[in-house]
VOBA-1610 file (N, C-alpha, C; in pm, whole numbers, padded with zeros to 5 digits, always signed):
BEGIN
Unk+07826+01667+00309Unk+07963+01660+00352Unk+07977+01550+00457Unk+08084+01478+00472Unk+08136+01387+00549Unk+08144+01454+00704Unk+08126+01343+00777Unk+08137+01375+00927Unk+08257+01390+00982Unk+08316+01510+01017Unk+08496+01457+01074Unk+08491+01340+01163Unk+08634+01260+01188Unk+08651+01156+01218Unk+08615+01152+01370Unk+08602+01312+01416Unk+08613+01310+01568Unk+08512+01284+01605Unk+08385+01331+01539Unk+08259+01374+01557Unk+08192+01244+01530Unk+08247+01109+01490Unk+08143+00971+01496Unk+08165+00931+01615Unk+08283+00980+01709Unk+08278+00896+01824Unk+08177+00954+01911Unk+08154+01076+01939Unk+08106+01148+02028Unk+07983+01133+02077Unk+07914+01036+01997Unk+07781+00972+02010Unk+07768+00916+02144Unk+07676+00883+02220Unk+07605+00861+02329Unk+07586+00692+02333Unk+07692+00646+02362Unk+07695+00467+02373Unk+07578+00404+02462Unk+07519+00436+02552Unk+07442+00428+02624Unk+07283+00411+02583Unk+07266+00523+02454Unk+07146+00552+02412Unk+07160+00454+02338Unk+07270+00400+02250Unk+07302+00283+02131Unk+07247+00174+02156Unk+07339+00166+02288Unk+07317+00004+02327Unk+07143+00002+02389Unk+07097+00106+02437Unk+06946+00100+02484Unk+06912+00058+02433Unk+06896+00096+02273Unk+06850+00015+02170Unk+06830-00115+02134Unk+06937-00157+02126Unk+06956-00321+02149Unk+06869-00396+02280Unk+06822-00526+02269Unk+06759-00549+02352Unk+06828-00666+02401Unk+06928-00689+02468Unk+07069-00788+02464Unk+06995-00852+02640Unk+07007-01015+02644Unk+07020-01044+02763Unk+07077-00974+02881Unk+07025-00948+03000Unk+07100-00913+03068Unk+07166-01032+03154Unk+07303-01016+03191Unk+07381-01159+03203Unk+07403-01140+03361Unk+07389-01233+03466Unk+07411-01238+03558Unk+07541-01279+03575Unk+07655-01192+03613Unk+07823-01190+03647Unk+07831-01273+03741Unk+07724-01266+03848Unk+07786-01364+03978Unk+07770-01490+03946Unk+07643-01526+03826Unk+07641-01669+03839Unk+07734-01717+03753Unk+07816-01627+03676Unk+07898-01654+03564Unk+08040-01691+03629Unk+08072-01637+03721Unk+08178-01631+03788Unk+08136-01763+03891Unk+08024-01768+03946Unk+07985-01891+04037Unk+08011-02026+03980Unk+07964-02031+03863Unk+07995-02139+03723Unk+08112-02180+03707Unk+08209-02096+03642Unk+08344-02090+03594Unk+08414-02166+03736Unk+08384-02083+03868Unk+08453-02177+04018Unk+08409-02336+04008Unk+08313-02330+03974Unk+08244-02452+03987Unk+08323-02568+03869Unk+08354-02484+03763Unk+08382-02586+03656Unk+08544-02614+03695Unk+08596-02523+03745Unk+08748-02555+03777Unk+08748-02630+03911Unk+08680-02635+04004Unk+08658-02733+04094Unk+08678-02892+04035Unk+08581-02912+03925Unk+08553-03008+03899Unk+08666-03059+03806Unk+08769-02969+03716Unk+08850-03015+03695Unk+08935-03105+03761Unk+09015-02992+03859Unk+09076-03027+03994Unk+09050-03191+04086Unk+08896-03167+04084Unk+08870-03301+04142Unk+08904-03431+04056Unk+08860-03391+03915Unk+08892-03472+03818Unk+09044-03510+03764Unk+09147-03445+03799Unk+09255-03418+03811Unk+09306-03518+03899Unk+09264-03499+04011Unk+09292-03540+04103Unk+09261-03719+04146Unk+09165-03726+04071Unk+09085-03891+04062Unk+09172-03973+03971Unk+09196-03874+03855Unk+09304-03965+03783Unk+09397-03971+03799Unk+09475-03922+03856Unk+09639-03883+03899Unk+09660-03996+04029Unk+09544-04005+04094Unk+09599-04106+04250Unk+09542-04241+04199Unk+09418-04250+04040Unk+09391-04370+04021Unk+09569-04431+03893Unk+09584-04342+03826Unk+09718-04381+03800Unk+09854-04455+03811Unk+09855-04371+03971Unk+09952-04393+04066Unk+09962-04533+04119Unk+09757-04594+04154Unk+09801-04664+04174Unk+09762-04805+04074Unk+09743-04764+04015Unk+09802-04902+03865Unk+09911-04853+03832Unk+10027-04758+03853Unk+10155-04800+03852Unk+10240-04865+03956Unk+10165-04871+04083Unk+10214-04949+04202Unk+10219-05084+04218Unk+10069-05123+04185Unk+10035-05256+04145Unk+10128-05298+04050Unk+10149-05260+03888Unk+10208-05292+03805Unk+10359-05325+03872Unk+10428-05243+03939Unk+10555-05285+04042Unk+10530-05374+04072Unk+10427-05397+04195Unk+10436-05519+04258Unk+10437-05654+04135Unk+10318-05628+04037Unk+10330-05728+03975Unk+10451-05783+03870Unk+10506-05686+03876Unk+10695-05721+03808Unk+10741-05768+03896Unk+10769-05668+04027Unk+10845-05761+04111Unk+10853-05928+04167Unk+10670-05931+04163Unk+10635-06110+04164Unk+10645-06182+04052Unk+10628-06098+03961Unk+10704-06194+03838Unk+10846-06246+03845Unk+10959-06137+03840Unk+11070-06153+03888Unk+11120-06305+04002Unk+11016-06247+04129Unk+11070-06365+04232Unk+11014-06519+04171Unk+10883-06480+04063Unk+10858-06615+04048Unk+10920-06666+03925Unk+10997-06556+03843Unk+11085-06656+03717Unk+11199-06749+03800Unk+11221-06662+03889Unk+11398-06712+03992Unk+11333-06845+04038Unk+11236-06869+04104Unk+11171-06961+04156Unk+11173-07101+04055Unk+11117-07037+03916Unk+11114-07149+03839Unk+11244-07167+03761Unk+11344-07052+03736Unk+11500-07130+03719Unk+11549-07240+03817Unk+11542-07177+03931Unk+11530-07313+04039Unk+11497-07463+04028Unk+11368-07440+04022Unk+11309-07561+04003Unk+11332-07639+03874Unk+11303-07589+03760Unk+11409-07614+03643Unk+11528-07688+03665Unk+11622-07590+03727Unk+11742-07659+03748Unk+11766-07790+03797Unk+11636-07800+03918Unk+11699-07886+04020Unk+11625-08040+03912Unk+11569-08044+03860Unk+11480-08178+03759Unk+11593-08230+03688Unk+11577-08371+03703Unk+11716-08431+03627Unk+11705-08467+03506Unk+11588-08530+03478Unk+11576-08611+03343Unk+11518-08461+03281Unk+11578-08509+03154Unk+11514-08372+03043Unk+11337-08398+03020Unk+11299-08546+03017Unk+11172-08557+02999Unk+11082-08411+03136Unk+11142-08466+03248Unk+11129-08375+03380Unk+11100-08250+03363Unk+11239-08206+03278Unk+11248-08088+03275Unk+11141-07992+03222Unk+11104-08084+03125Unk+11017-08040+02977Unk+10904-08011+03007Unk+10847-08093+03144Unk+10675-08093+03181Unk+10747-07997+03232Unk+10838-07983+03342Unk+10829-07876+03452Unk+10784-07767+03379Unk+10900-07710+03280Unk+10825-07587+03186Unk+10724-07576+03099Unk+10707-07640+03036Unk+10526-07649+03010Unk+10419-07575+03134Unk+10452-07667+03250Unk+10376-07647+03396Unk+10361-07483+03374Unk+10491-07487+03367Unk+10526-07312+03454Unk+10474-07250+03334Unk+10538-07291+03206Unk+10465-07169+03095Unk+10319-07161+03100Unk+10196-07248+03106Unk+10091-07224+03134Unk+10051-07156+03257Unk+10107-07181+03405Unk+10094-07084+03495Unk+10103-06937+03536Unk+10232-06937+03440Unk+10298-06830+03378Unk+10147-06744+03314Unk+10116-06829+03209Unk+10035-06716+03122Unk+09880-06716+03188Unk+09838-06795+03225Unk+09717-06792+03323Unk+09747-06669+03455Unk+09802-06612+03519Unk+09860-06537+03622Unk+09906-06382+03500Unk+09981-06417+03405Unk+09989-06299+03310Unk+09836-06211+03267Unk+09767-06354+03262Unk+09618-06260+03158Unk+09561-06231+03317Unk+09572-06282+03445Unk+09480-06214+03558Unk+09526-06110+03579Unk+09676-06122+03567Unk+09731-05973+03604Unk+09686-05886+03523Unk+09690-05851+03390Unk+09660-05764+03308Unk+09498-05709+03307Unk+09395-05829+03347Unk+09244-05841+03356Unk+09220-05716+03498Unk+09324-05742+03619Unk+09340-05677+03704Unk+09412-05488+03678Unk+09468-05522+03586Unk+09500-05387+03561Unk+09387-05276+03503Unk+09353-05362+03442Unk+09252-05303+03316Unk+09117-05277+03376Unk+09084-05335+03451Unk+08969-05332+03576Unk+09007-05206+03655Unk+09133-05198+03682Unk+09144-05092+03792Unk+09143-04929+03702Unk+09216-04936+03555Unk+09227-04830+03469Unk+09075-04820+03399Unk+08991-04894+03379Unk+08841-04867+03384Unk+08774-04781+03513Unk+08806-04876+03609Unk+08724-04790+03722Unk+08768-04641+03715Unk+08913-04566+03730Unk+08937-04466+03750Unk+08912-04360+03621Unk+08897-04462+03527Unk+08838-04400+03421Unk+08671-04344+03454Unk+08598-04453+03462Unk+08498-04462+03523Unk+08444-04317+03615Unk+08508-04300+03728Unk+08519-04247+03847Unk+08568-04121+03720Unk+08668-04070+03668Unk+08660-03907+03646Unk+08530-03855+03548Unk+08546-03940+03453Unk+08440-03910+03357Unk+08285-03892+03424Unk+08257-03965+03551Unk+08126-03926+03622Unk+08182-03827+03643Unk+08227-03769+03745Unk+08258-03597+03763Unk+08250-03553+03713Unk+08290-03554+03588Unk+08288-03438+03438Unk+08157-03453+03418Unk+08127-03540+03393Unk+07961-03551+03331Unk+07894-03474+03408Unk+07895-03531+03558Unk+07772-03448+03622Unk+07782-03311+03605Unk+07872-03255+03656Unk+07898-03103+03595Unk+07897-03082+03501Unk+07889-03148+03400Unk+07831-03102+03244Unk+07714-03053+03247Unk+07614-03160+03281Unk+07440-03118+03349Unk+07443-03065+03387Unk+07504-03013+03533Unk+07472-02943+03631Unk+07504-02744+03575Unk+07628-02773+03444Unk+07647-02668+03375Unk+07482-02620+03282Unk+07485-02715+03178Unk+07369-02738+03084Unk+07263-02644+03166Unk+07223-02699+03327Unk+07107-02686+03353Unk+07115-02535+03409Unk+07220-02452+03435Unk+07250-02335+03499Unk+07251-02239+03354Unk+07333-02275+03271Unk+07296-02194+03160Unk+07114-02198+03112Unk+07063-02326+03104Unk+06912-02298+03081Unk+06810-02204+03200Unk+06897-02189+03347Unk+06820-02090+03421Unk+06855-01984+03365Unk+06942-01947+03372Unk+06988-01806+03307Unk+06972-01742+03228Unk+06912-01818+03136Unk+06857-01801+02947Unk+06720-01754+03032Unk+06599-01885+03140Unk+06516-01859+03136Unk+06491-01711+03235Unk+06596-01646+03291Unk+06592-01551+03412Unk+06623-01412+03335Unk+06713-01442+03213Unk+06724-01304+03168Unk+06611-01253+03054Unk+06532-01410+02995Unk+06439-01309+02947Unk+06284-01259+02949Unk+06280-01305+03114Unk+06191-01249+03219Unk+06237-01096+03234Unk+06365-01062+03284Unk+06390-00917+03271Unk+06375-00818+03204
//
């Protein structure tokens, strides 16, 4: 005959799981870990968000000096009489123009590397520093 439905629970969970021979897991270092990994978010968070900020500051400034220096060269433009004049003047400026365009951008890209740079070490190291805490723990619980 079948077991009533009541009578499978009533079993002794304790004696069950004895059975099993399951790691025993250390909670504090699990919880010590987890602080640790949200730290490192945070920090990482934090590296990119103020390295961001400021390659969008720079990028201002560097509009804004663009700006004062197109006005500069309408100016100068203007003031050249002969069209031959005129023609080097802008040539001049369009090559200055784009020589100052590719530093600016070389400068941007330098600065969005580094902060790149700078979070991804954080993450990394705490990757290891994770890696190497789970391999104590493996080697600590099955000493126990």
């Amino acid at each position: 005959m079948a077991k009533k439905p009541e009578q499978m629970f009533d079993m002794d969970l304790t004696k069950v799981m004895a059975d099993f021979k399951l790691p025993q897991v250390d909670v504090e270092a699990l919880v010590t870990a987890q602080r640790k990994n949200i730290e490192t978010f945070s920090t990482a968070n934090k590296l990119a968000l103020e390295g961001m900020q400021a390659v969008a500051k720079r990028n201002m400034e560097i509009m804004q000096q663009v700006m004062s220096d197109m006005t500069e060269a309408m100016r100068s433009i203007a003031s050249a009489e002969a069209p031959q004049a005129k023609a080097a003047k802008q040539a001049e400026m369009m090559k200055a123009t784009y020589e100052k365009g590719m530093q600016n951008m070389r400068e941007l890209q330098d600065m969005v590397q580094k902060v790149s740079g700078e979070t991804l070490g954080v993450l990394n190291k705490r990757v290891a520093e994770a890696l190497d805490e789970v391999k104590t723990m493996m080697a600590t619980s099955t000493k126990l």
